[in-house]
C-alpha positions in Angstrom: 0.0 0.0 0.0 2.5 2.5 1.2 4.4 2.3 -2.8 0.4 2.9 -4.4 0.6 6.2 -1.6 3.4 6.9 -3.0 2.7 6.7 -6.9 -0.6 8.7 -6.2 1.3 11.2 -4.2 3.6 11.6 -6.9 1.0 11.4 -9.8 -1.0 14.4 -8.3 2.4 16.7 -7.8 2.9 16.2 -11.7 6.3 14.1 -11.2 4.6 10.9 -13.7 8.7 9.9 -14.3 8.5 8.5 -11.0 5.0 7.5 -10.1 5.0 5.2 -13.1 7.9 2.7 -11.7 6.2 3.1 -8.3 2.8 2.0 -9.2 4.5 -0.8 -11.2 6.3 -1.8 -7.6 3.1 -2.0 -5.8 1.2 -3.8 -8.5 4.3 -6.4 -8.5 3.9 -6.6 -4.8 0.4 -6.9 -5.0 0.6 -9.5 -7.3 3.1 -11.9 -5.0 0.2 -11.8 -2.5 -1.9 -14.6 -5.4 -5.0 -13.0 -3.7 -7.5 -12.2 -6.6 -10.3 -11.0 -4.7 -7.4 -7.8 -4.1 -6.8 -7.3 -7.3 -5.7 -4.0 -7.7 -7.7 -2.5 -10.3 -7.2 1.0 -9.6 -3.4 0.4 -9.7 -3.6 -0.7 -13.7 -6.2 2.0 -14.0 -3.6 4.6 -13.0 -0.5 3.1 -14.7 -2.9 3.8 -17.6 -3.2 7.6 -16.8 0.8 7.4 -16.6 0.6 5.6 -19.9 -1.6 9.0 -21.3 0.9 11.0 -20.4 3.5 9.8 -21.7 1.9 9.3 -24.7 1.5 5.8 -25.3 -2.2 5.8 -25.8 -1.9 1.8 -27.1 -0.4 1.0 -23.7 -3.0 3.1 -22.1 -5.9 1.8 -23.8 -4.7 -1.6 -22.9 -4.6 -0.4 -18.8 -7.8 1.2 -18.9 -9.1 -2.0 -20.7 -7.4 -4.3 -17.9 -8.7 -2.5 -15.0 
């Protein structure tokens, strides 16, 4: 939880260069839990903002898709 505090944290101060690896961290984390009723959906959703603004609309259709 504390790196997704951290990505959104850094998302909303405009600093995407580093809220983008920390969301991918947390959802990494997340994902050694193998609990799917926690999936975090809202992580992939924001990767996919990160995704926006980077410019990779593909990859961010593909986030917004998966969350």
């Amino acid at each position: 939880m504390a790196f997704n505090a951290l990505a959104d944290f850094l998302r909303a101060t405009g600093n995407t260069e580093e809220a983008g690896p920390a969301y991918e961290e947390a959802l990494e984390l997340f994902q050694t839990l193998n609990a799917p009723r926690y999936l975090p959906h809202g992580m992939t959703h924001n990767l996919g903002y990160i995704a926006l603004g980077n410019d990779d609309v593909q990859r961010a259709a593909q986030l917004f898709l998966e969350s």
